[in-house]
C-alpha positions as CSV (number, residue, x, y, z in Angstrom):
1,X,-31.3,24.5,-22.2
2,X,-34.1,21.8,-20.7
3,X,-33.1,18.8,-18.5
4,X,-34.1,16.9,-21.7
5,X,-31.0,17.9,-23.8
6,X,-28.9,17.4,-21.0
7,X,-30.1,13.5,-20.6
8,X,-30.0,13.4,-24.2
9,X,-26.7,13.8,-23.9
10,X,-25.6,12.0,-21.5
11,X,-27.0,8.9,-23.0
12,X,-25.0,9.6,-26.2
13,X,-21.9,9.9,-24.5
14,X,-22.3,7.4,-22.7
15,X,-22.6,4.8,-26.3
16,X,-19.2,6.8,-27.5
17,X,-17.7,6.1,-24.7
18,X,-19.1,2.6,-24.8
19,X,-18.7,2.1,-28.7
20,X,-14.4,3.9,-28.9
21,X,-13.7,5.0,-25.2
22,X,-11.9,8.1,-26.7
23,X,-11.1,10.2,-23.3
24,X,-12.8,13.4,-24.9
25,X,-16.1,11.8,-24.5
26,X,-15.3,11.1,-20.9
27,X,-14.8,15.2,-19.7
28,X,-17.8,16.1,-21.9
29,X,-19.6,13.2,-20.4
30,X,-18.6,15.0,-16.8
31,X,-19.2,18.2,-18.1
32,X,-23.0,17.3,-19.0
33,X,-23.5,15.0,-15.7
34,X,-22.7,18.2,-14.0
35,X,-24.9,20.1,-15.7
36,X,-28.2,18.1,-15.2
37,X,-27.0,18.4,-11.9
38,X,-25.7,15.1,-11.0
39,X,-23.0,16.2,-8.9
40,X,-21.9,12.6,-7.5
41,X,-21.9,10.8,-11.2
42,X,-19.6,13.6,-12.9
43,X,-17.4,13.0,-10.2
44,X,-16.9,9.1,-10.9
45,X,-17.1,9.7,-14.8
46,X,-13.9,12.2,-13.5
47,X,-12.2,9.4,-11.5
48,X,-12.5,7.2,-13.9
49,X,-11.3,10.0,-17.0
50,X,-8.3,9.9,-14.5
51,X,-7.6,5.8,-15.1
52,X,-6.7,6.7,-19.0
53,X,-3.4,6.6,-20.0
54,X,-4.0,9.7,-21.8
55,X,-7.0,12.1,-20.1
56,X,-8.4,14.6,-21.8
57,X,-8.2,17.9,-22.0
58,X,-5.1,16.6,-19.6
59,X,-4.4,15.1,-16.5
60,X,-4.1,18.2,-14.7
61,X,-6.9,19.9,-15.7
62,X,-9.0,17.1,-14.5
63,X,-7.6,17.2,-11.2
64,X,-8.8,20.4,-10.9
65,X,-12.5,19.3,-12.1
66,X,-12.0,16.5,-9.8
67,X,-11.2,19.0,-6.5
68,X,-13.5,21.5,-7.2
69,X,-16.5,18.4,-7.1
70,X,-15.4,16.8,-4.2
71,X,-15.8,20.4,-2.5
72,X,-19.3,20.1,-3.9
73,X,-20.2,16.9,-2.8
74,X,-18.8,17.4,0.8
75,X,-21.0,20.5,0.9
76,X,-24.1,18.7,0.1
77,X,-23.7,15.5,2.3
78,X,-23.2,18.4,4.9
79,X,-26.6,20.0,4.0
80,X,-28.4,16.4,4.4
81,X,-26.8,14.8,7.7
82,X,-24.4,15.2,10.3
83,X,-20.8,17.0,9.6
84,X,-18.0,15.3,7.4
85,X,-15.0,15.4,10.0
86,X,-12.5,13.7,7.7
87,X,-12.0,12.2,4.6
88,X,-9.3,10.4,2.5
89,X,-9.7,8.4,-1.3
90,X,-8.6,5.1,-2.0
91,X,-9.2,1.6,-3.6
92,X,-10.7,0.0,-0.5
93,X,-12.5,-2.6,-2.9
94,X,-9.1,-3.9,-5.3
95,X,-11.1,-2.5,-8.8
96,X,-8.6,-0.2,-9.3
97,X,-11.4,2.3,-8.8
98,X,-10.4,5.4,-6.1
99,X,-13.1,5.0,-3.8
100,X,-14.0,8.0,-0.9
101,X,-13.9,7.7,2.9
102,X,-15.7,9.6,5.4
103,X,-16.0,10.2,8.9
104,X,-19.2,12.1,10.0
105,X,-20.3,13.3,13.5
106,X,-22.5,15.6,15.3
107,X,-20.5,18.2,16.9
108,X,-21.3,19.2,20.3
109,X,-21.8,23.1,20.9
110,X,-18.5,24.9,22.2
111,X,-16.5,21.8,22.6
112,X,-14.6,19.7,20.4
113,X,-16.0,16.6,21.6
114,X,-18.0,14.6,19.0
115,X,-20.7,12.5,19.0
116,X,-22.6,9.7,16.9
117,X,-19.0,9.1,14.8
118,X,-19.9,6.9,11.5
119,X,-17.9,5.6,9.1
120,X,-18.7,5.8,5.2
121,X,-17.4,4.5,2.6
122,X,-18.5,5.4,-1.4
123,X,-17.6,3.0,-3.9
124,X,-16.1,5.0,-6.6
125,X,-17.4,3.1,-9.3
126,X,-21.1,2.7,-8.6
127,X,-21.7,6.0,-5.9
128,X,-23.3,3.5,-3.3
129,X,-22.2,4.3,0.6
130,X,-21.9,1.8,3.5
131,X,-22.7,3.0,6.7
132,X,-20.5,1.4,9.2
133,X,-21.4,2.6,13.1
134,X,-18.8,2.7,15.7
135,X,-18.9,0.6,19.1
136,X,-17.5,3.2,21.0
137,X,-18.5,6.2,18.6
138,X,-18.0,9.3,21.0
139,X,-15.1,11.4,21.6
140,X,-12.1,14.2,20.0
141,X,-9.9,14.2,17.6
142,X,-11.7,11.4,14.5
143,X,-8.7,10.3,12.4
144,X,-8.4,8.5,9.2
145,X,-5.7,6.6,7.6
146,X,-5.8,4.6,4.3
147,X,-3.0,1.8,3.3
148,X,-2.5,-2.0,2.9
149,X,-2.5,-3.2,6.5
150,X,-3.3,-7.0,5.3
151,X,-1.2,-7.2,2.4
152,X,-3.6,-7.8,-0.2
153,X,-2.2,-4.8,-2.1
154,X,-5.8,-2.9,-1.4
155,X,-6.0,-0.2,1.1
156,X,-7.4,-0.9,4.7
157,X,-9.3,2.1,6.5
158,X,-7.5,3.1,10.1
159,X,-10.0,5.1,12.3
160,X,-8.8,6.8,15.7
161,X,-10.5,8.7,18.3
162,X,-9.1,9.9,21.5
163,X,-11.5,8.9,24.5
164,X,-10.4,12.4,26.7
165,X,-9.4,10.2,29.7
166,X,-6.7,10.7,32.1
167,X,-5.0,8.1,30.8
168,X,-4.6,9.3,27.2
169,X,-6.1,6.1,25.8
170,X,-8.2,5.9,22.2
171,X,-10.4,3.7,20.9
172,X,-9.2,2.1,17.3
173,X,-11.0,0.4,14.8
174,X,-9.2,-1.3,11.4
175,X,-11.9,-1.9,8.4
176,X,-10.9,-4.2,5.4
177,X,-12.5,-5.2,2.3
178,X,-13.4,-8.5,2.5
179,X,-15.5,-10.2,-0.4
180,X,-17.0,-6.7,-1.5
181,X,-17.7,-5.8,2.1
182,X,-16.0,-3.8,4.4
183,X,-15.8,-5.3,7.9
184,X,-14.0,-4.4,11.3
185,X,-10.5,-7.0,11.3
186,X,-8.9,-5.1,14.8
187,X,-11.2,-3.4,17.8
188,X,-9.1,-1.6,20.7
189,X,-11.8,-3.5,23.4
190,X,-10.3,-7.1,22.4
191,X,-6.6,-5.4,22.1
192,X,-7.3,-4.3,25.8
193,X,-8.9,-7.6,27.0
194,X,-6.0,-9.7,25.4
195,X,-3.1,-7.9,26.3
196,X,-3.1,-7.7,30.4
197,X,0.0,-7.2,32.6
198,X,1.2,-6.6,36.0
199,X,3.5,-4.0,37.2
200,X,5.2,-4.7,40.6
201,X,7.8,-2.5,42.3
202,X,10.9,-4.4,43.9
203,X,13.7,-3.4,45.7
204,X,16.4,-2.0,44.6
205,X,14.9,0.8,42.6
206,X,13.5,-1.7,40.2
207,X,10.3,-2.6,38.8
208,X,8.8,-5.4,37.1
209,X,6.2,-5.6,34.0
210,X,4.9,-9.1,33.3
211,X,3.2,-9.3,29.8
212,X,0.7,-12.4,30.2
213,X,0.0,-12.7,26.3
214,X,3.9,-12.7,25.8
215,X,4.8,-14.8,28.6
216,X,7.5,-12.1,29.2
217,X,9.2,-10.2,32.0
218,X,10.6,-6.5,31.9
219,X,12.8,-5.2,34.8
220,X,13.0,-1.2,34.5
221,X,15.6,0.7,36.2
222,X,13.9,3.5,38.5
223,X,17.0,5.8,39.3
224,X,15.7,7.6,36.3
225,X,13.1,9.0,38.3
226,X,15.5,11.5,40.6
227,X,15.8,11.2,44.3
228,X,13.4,12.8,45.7
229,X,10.7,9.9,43.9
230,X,12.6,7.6,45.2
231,X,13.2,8.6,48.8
232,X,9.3,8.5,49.3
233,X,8.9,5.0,48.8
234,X,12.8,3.6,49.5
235,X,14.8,3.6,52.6
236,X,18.2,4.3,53.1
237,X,19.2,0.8,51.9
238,X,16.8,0.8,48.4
239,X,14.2,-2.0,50.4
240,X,10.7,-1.0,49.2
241,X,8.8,0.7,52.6
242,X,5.8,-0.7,51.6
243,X,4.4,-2.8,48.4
244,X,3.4,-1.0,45.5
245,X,1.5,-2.1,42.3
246,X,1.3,0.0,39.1
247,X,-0.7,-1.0,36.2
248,X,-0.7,-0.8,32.3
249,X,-3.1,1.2,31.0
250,X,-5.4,0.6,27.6
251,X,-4.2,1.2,24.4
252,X,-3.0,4.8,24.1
253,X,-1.3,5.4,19.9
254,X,-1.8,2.9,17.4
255,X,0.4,3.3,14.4
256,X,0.8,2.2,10.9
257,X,4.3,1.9,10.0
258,X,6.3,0.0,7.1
259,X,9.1,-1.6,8.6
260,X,10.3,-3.7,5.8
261,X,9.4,-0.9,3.0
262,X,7.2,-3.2,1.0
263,X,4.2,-1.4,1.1
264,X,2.5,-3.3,3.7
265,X,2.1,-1.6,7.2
266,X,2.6,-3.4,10.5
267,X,0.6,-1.7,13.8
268,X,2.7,-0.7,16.5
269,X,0.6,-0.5,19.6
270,X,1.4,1.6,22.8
271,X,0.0,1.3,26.1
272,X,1.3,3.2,28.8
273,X,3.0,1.7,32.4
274,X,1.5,3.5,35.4
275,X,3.2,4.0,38.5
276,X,1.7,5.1,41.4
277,X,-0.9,6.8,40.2
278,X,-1.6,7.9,36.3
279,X,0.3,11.1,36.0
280,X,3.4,8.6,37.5
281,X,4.3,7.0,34.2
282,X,7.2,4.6,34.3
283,X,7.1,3.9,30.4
284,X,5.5,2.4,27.4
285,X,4.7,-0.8,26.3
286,X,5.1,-1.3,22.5
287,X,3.9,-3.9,20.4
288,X,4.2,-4.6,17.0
289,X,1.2,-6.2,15.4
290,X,1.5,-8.1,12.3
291,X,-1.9,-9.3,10.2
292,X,-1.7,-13.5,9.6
293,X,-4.6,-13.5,7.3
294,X,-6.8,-14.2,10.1
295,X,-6.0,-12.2,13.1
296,X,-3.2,-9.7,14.2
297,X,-0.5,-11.1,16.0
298,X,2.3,-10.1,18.2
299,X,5.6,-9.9,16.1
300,X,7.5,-8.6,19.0
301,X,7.2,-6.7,21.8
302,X,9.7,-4.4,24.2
303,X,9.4,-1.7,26.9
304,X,10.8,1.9,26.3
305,X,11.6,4.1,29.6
306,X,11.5,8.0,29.4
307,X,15.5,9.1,30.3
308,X,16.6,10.9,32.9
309,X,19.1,13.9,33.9
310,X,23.3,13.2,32.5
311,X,25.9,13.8,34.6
């Protein structure tokens, strides 16, 4: 059969569906889409099959259909650009419309370390992708995550990327949907900016972290640490031998987490306390970051130690 009868019939499935919306019409509909080879379209008609409250031939069968073209259209993206690292599906715009996420990157030979990271995101009901570049869009480990972060009851898009630093620190980037277009709503530069702090080791076998955004103070308890870490900078009597400052490193794990069970996730942020040096970690610093409808804000904040030997 010519291209012709396939377009021919595409158009008159596409006045069925328009003139009784019967579900049939929809698979057949896919099922001609995918044979002029329109790849991308018999996927929406497929997602949107999947919105009746009855699909035809059933709703499991068309899951299948709709698996086996996503495969498809992943392969041929790949063919065109630079490699799909992740992807999730989702209603990022509200239409009640499953709409697909990607992360692409060039992959670097013999490492895992990726380069040129871009976010994409399709709208499932009209096929069109926005390309949205990263600020800092180098480095391992790309991660999605899709969920209502605002609490507009639309999903927000999460991405992560480990830098590789000593300091286990990532870059993080929040994207929501705002008047049909996605824009950036949380950047890890700004977190880092805005949230400073001084570490400061006192006598005693203490130490302090001031949080300057919080206008709080944290004393931790250094026995934890064993003796023999504490005999190289304590004498005999606990008095520090000299002064020592430690730091609080970028932010290194930003998760989505629904405390209240509602649906709506809160971020909780973690940055870690550094000693001495890096590898001398005292802690964490954990914030829990709640969206205002402007900005994210600190709903609370604490310090968690790592515990020691019981005897």
């Amino acid at each position: 059969m010519d291209m012709d009868y396939f377009r021919n019939a595409i158009r008159y499935y596409y006045t069925k569906i328009q003139e009784t919306n019967e579900p049939y019409f929809w698979y057949y509909l896919a099922d001609a889409q995918l044979r002029a080879g329109l790849t991308e379209e018999a996927l929406q008609t497929i997602n949107n099959a999947l919105l009746l409250p009855n699909p035809y031939p059933s709703r499991k069968e068309l899951l299948e259909v709709q698996a086996k073209l996503q495969s498809v259209s992943l392969r041929e993206i790949n063919l065109n650009g630079p490699s799909i690292v992740t992807a999730k599906q989702g209603d990022i715009d509200g239409d009640g419309i499953i709409d697909n996420v990607f992360l692409t990157a060039n992959s670097t030979p013999d490492s895992p370390f990726w380069e040129n990271i871009t976010l994409i995101v399709q709208n499932g009901k009209t096929n069109h992708d926005q390309q949205i570049p990263l600020k800092n869009n180098a480095g391992y480990n790309p991660t999605l995550f899709l969920g209502d972060v605002t609490g507009n009851h639309v999903d927000d898009i999460l991405v992560i990327i480990d830098t590789g630093g000593s300091g286990g620190t990532i870059y993080a980037y929040l994207f929501s949907c705002i008047n049909g277009q996605v824009r950036q709503i949380f950047d890890s530069d700004v977190f880092n900016e805005d949230y400073k702090y001084s570490v400061t080791y006192l006598d005693q076998y203490k130490a302090s972290v001031i949080s300057y955004k919080r206008k709080e103070k944290y004393i931790l308890d250094l026995t934890y640490k064993g003796q023999e870490y504490l005999s190289d900078i304590y004498d005999g009597n606990g008095v520090l031998v000299a002064p020592i400052e430690g730091w609080v490193n970028p932010l290194s794990g930003l998760y989505p987490v629904d405390f209240n069970r509602d649906g709506t996730y809160d971020l909780k942020a973690y940055q870690r306390i550094a000693g001495q040096y890096n590898a001398d970690s005292l802690g964490f610093v954990q914030t829990v970051l709640k969206w205002n409808g402007q900005e994210f804000v600190p709903d609370r904040q604490n310090v968690a130690i790592f515990g020691g030997d019981y005897r």
